[in-house]
C-alpha positions in Angstrom: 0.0 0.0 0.0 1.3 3.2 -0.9 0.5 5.7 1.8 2.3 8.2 4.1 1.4 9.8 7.5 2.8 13.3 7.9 2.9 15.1 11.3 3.5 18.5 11.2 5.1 21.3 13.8 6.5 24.4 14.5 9.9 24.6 15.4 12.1 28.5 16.4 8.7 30.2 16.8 6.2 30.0 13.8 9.3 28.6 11.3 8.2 24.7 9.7 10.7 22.1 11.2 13.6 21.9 8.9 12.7 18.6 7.9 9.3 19.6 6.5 10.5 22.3 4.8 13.3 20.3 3.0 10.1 17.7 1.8 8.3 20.2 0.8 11.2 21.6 -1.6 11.8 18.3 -2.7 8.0 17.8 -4.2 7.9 21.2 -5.4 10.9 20.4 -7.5 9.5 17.0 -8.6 6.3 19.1 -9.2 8.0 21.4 -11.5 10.0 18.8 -13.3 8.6 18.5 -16.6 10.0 14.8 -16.9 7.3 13.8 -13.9 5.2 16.5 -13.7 2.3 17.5 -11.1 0.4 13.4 -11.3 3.9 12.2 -9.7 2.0 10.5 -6.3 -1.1 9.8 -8.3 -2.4 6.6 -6.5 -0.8 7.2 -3.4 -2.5 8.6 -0.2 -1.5 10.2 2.8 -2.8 11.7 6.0 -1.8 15.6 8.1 -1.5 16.3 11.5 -0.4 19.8 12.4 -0.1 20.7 15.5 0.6 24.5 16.9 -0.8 26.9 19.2 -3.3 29.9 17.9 -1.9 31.8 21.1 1.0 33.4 18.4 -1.0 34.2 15.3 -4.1 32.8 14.5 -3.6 33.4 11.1 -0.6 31.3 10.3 -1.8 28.4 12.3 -0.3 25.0 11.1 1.0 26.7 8.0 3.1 23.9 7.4 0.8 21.5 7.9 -1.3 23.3 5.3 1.1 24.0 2.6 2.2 20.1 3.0 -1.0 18.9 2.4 -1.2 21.4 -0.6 1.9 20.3 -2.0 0.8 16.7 -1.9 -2.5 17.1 -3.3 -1.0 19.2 -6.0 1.1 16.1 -7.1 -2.0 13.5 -7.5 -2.0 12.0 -3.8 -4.7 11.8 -2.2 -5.6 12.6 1.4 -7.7 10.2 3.7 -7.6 12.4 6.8 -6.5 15.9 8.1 -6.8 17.7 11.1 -5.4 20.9 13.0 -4.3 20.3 16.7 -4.1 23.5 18.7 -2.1 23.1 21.9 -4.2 25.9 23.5 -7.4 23.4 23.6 -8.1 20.2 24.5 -6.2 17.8 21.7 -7.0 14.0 22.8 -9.9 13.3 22.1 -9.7 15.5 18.4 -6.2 13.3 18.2 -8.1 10.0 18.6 -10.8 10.7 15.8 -7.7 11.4 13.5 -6.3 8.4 14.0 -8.8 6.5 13.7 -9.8 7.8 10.5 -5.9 7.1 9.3 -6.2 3.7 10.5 -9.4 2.9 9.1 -8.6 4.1 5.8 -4.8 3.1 5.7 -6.5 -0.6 6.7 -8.2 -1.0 3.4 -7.6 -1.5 0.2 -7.6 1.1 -2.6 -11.0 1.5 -4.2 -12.3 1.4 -7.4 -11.9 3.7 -9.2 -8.7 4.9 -7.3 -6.0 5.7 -9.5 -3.1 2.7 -9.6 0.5 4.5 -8.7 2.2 5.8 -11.9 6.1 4.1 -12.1 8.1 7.8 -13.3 11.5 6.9 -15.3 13.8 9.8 -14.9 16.5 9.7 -17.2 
């Protein structure tokens, strides 16, 4: 099964982790390759989990998280579950529907109807 789980901070204040930053570079370059082009993860489904606080700035709550998700959707994946932790609330039991979602749909099959993953050849 082709699937990924992607859990998303902060890290320094409101900057992404470096780690998530550096994957999303990396898909926006396979993105912008004209060799593999934008239907690169076509076939392939993931899941986001950002977790921040709305206490800095509301508006650039789990930016990461969201630009992520953008970047994957952009490439042909698609997502099973998403969600928005803020540390300022009450997280478990919003953390346990999540997952549960992931599971259940990272538990089946694809569907009918859902693309196959496309084998790229770069050369």
């Amino acid at each position: 099964r082709d699937c990924a789980v992607l859990v998303s901070t902060v890290h320094g204040g409101l900057a992404p982790e470096p780690s998530r930053r550096l994957l999303v570079e990396e898909l926006d370059d396979i993105a912008a390759d004209h060799r593999v082009g934008q239907g690169a993860l076509r076939g392939r489904r993931f899941a986001v989990l950002g977790c921040g606080s709305t206490a800095y700035d509301p508006a650039r709550f789990c930016t990461a998280a969201r630009v992520t998700e953008k970047t994957l959707r952009k490439l042909g994946a698609a997502r099973v579950a998403s969600q928005r932790l803020d540390d300022t609330e009450e997280t478990e039991e919003t953390y346990a529907l999540w997952e549960n979602r992931v599971v259940a749909a990272f538990s089946r099959p694809q569907v009918r109807g859902e693309q196959k993953p496309r084998k790229v050849k770069l050369e």
